[in-house]
C-alpha positions in Angstrom: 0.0 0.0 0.0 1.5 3.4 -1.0 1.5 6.3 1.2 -1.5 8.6 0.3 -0.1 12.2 -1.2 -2.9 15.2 -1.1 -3.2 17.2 -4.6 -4.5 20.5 -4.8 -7.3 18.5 -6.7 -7.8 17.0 -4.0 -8.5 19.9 -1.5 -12.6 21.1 -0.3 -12.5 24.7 1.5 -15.5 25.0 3.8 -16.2 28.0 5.6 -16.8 28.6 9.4 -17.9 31.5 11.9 -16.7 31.6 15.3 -18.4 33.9 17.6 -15.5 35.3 19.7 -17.7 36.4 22.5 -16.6 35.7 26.0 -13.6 33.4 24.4 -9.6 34.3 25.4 -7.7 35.8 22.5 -4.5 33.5 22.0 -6.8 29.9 22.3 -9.4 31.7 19.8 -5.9 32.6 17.5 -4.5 28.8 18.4 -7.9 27.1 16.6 -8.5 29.6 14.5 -4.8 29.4 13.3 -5.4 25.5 13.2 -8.5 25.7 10.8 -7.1 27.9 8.8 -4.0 25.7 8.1 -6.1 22.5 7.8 -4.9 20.6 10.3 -8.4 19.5 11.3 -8.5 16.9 8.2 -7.7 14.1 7.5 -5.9 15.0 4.2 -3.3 17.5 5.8 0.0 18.2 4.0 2.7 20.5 5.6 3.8 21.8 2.0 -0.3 22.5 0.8 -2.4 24.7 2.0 -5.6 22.6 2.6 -7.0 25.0 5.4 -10.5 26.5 5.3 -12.2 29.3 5.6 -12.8 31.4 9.0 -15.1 34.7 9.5 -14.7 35.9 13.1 -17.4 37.8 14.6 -17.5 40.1 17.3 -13.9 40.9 17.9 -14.4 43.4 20.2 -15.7 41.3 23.1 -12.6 38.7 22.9 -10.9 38.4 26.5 -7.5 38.7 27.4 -6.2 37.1 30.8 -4.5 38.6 34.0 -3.4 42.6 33.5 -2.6 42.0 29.7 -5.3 44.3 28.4 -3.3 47.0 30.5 0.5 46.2 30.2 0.8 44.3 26.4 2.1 46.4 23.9 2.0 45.7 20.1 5.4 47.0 18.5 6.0 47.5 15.3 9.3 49.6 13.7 9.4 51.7 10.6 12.9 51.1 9.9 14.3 54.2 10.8 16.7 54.9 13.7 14.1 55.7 16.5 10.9 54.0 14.6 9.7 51.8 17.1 6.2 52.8 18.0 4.7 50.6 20.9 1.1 50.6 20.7 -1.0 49.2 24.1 -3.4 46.8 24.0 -6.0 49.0 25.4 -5.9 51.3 22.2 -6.1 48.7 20.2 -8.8 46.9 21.7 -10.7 50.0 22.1 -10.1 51.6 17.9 -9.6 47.9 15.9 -10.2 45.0 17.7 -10.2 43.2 14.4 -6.4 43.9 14.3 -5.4 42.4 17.6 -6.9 38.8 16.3 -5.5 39.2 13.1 -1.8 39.4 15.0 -2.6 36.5 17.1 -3.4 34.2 14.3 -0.7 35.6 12.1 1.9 34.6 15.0 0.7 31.2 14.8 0.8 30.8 10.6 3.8 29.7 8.6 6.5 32.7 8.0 6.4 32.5 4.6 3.9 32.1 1.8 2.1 29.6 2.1 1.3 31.3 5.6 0.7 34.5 3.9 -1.5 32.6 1.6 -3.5 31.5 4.6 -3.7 34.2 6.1 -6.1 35.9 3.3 -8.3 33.0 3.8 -9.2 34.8 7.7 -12.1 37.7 7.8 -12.7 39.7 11.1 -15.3 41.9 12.4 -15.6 44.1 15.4 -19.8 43.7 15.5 -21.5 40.4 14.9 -22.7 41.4 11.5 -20.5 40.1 8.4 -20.6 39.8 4.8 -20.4 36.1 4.1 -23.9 34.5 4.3 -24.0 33.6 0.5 -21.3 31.1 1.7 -23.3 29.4 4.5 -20.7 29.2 6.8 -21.2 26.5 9.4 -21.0 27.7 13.0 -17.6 26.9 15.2 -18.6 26.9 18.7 -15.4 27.4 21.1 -16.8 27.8 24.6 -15.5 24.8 25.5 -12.2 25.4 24.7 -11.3 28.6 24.5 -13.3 29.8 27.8 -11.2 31.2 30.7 -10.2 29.1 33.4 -10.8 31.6 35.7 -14.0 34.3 34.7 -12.3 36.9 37.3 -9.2 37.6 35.5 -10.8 37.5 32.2 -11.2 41.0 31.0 -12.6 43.1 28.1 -12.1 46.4 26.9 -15.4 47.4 28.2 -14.7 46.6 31.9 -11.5 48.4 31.5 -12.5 51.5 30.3 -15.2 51.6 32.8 -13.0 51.6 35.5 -10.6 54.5 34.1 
């Protein structure tokens, strides 16, 4: 019997919405990440992107854990001698939540371009509504994964901002 070899002939793209209200941010990313790369099937292949596709809807509820909504910092660097800009969490939670997600599962893709490639196959939204019903995508329901361990120290940008 010969080892079974996946074509991209071969490969079925479904599409799925996960709701990402009340869920942590880096085990939403982790499955996310996961679905997007295929790894779910049967037929994966490291060298093929096989992955589906994955809407993700209301962004700005996700949680994050312990005092990271107030002391992680996204950094990013221009290039220049004195470009690094350090961007808290709390700004970006509060102006694109959408982009915080998008990092997470880009962290957790390839570095190259088949990763890139997967990458385009992700769509995020701040509010529940999206624009991918024509696709029927079937609903991913990760409460029981991707729920916090402990409720106190989850936090959103809500209950921050209240307190300020």
């Amino acid at each position: 019997m010969k080892t079974h070899t996946t074509k991209p002939s071969e490969i079925t793209r479904e599409w799925w919405l996960v709701d990402a209200d009340g869920v942590v941010l880096g085990r939403l990313a982790s499955e996310v990440a996961k679905r997007l790369r295929g790894k779910h099937k049967p037929n994966y292949s490291p060298h093929l992107d096989v992955g589906d596709h994955v809407v993700v809807i209301n962004a700005s509820k996700v949680l994050l854990t312990g005092n990271k909504l107030t002391q992680k910092q996204y950094h990013r660097h221009s290039g220049y001698p004195g470009g690094l800009r350090n961007i808290p969490y709390t700004r970006i939670m509060s102006e694109r939540p959408d982009l915080a997600i998008e990092k997470a599962v880009k962290g957790m893709l390839p570095s190259n371009r088949l990763g890139r490639a997967m990458l385009k196959k992700l769509r995020v939204y701040a509010g529940a509504d999206h624009q991918h019903g024509a696709q029927n995508p079937k609903p991913l329901d990760l409460k029981d994964v991707a729920a916090p361990q402990n409720i106190e120290q989850a936090h959103t940008i809500e209950e921050v901002q209240h307190h300020v």
